[in-house]
C-alpha positions as CSV (number, residue, x, y, z in Angstrom):
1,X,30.6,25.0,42.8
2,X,27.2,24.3,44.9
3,X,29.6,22.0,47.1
4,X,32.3,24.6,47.6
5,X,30.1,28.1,48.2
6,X,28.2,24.8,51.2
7,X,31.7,24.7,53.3
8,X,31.7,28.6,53.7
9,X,27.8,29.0,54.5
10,X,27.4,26.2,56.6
11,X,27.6,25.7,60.4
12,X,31.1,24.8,61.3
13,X,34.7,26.6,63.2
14,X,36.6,28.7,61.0
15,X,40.0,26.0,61.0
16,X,37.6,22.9,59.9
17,X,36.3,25.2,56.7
18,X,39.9,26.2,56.0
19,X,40.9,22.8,55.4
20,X,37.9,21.5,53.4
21,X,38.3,24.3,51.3
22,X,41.8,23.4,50.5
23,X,40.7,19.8,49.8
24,X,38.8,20.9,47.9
25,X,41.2,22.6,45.8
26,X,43.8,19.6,46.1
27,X,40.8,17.5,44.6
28,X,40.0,19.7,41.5
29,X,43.9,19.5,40.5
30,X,43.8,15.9,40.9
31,X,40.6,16.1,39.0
32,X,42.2,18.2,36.4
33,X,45.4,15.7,36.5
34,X,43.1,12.7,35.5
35,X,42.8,11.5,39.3
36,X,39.0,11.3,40.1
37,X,37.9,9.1,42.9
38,X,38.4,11.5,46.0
39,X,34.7,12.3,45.2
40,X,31.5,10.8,43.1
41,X,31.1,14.6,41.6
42,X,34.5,14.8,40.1
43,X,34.3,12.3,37.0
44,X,31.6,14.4,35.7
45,X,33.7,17.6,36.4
46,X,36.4,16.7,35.0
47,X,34.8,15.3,31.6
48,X,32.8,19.0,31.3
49,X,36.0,20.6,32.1
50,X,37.8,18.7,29.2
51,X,34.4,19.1,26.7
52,X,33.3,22.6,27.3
53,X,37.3,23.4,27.4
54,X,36.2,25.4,30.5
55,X,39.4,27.6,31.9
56,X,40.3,25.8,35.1
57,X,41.3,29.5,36.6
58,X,37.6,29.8,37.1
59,X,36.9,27.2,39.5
60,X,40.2,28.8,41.7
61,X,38.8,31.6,42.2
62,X,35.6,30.7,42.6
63,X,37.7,28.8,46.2
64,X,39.1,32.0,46.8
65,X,35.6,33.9,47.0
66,X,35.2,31.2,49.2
67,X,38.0,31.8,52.0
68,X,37.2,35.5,51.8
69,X,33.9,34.6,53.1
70,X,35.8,33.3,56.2
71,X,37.9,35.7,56.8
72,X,36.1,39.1,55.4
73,X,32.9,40.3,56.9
74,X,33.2,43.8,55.9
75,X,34.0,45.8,52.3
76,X,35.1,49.2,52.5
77,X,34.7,49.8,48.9
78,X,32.7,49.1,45.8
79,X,36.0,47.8,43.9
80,X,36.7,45.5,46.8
81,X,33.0,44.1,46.9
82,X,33.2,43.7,42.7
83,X,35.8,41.2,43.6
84,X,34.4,39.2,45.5
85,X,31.1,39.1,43.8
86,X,34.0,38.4,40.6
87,X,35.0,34.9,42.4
88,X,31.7,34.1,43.7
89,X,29.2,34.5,40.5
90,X,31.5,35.8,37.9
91,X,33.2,32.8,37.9
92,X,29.4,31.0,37.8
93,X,28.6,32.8,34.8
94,X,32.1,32.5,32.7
95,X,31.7,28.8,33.4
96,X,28.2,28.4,31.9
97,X,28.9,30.6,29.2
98,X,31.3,27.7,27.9
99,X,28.8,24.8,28.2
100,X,26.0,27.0,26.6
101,X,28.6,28.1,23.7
102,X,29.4,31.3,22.2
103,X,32.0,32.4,19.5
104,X,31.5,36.2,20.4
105,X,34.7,37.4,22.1
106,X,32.7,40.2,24.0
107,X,30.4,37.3,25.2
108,X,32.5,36.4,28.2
109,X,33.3,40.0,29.7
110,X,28.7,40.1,29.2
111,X,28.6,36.5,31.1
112,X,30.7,38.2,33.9
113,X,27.9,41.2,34.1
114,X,25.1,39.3,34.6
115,X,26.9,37.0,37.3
116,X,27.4,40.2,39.3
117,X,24.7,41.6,38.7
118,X,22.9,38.5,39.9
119,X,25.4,38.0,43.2
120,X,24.5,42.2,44.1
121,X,20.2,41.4,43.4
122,X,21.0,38.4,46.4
123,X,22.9,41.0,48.4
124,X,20.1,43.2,48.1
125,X,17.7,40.8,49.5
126,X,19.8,39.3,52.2
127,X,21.0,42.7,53.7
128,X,19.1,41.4,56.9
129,X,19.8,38.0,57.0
130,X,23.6,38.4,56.3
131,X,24.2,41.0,59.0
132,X,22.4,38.6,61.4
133,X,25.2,35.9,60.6
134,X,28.0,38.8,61.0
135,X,28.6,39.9,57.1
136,X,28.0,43.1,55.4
137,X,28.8,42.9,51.8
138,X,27.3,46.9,51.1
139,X,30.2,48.9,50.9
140,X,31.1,51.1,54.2
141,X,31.8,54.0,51.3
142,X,28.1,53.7,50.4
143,X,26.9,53.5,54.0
144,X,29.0,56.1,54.8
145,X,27.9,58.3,52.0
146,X,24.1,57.4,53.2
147,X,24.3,58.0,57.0
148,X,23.9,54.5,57.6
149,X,25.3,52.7,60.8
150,X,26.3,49.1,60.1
151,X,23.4,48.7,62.8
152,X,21.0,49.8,60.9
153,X,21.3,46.9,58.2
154,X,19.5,44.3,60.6
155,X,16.4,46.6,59.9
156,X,13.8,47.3,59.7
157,X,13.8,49.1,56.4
158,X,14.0,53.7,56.7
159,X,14.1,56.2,54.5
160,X,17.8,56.5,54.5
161,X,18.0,52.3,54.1
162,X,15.7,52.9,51.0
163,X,18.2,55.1,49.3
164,X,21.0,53.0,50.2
165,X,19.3,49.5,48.7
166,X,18.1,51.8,45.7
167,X,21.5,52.9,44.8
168,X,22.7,49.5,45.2
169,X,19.8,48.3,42.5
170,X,20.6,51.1,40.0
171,X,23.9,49.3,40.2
172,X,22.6,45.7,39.5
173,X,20.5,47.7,36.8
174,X,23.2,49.0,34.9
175,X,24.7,45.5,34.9
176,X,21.8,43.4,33.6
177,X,21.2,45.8,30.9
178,X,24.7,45.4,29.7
179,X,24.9,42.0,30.3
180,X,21.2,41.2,28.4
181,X,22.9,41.5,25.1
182,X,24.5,37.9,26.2
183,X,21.3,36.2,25.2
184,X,22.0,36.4,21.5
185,X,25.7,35.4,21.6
186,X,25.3,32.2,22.8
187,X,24.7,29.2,21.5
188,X,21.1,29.3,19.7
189,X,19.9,25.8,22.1
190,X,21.3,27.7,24.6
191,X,19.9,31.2,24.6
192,X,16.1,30.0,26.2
193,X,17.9,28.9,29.3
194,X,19.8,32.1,29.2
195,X,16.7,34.1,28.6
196,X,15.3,32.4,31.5
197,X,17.5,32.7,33.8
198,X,18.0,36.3,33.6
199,X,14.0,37.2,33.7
200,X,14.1,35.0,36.7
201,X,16.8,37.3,38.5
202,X,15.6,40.4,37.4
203,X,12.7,40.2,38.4
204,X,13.3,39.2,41.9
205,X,15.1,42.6,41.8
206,X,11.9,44.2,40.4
207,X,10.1,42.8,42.9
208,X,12.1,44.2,45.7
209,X,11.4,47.5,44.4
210,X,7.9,46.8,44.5
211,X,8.0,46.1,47.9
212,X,9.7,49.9,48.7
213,X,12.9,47.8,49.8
214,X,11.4,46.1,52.9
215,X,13.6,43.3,52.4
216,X,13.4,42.8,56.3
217,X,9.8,41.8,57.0
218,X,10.1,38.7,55.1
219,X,12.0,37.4,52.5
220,X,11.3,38.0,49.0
221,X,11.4,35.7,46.5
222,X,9.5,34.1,43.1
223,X,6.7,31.5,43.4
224,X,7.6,28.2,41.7
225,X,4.8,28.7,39.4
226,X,6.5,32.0,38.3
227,X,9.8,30.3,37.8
228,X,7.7,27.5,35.7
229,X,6.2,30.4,33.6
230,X,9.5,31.9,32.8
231,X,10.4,28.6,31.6
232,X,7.9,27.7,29.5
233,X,7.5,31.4,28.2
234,X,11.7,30.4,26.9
235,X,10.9,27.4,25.6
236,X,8.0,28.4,23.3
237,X,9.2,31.6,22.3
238,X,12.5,29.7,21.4
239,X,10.9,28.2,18.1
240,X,10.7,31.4,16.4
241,X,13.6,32.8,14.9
242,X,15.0,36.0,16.7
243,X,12.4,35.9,19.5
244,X,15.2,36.7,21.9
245,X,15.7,39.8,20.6
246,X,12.7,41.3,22.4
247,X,12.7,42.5,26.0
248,X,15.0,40.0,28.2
249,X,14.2,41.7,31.7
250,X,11.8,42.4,33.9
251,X,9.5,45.3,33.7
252,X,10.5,48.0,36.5
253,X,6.7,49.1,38.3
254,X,7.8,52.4,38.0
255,X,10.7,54.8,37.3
256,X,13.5,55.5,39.9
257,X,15.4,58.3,40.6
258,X,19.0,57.7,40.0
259,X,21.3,58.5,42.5
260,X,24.0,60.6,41.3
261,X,27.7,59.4,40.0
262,X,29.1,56.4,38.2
263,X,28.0,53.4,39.9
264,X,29.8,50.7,38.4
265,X,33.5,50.0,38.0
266,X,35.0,47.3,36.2
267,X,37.0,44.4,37.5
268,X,40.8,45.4,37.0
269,X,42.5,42.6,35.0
């Protein structure tokens, strides 16, 4: 997945990433088929593919998120960008879910929450960045409905770009608090990775917030040592019995105003 979301980001014309993307895609089906050798990573793919009985559909569409990224630059709606964010860290989430177990079936409709709601917390952040490399994954509807010119988005951050990003995070809001309840439906050696992983993201999305949405003077992120803390916090909390049933993410600094209207629509299908 690392290797595949690399051909789309990196430097390279538009024709040379179509075809390694379909290589790609040639090589996971002779992966799948039992043929390995067209890359070192592809024994070890196929053999978690085969344990985890991990649905191969996933790693096709996580392509296809792919070749939208090298043809799309724009979304005109929400629906549209749930999609995308669908084949990009949906697909992330829905695979992990069956390496870290679960027997729930709500568990993988949660797994496909939190990947979105993960993929939007990086859109959040990288509004500036992203424009300045000719995407725009915020929805025109949204900029539309905030006065926003697709100018505006290489910063630096207004009053109207505040509203905008904070609408966006009452979004990725919504979807980690559904998705949280995916920390007790997997796997029990699973569910401190899990637990992890979401504080980690959440809290980057806290932090933005903190920061009044100036995600354009710098970029925001977590310190390693925070990362390690999270970590270890997991890990020792793991060896009591039902310590993941306590708070999974971050604390918000304060509360926000919700911007009016449903903000989240599920994937059709």
């Amino acid at each position: 997945m690392r290797l595949i979301d690399d051909v789309s980001d990196e430097p390279g014309d538009l024709e040379s990433k179509r075809q390694a993307l379909a290589r790609w895609r040639g090589l996971l089906d002779q992966a799948i088929g039992g043929e390995t050798s067209g890359h070192a990573v592809l024994p070890a793919l196929a053999d978690t593919i085969e344990r985890f009985q991990i649905p191969t559909r996933y790693f096709h569409d996580l392509i296809l998120g792919a070749e939208m990224d090298l043809t799309v630059s724009t979304y005109a709606t929400f629906d549209r960008l749930s999609e995308y964010c669908y084949r990009v860290a949906g697909t992330v989430g829905l695979t992990c879910l069956h390496v870290f177990g679960f027997s729930d079936p709500k568990a993988p409709d949660l797994a496909e929450r939190l990947g979105l709601a993960f993929q939007l917390t990086n859109i959040i952040r990288d509004v500036g960045s992203d424009y300045a490399i000719g995407r725009s994954y915020l929805p025109q509807e949204d900029l539309d409905r905030f006065g926003i010119s697709a100018e505006e988005l290489r910063g630096p951050v207004s009053p109207q770009l505040q509203e905008l990003l904070a609408f966006e995070a009452e979004r990725a809001w919504q979807m980690y608090q559904e998705g949280a309840a995916l920390v007790s439906r997997v796997n029990a050696d699973s569910r401190a990775t899990l637990w992890a992983l979401v504080r980690t993201y959440s809290s980057l999305l806290a932090r933005i917030e903190e920061r009044e949405f100036d995600v354009f003077s710098a970029r925001i992120s977590l310190s390693s040592a925070e990362k390690i803390q999270y970590l270890l916090t997991a890990g020792l909390a793991a060896r009591r019995a039902g310590w993941w049933k306590g708070d999974v993410l971050a604390k918000r600094s304060r509360n926000r105003r919700r911007t009016g209207g449903p903000v989240v629509r599920r994937r059709a299908g």
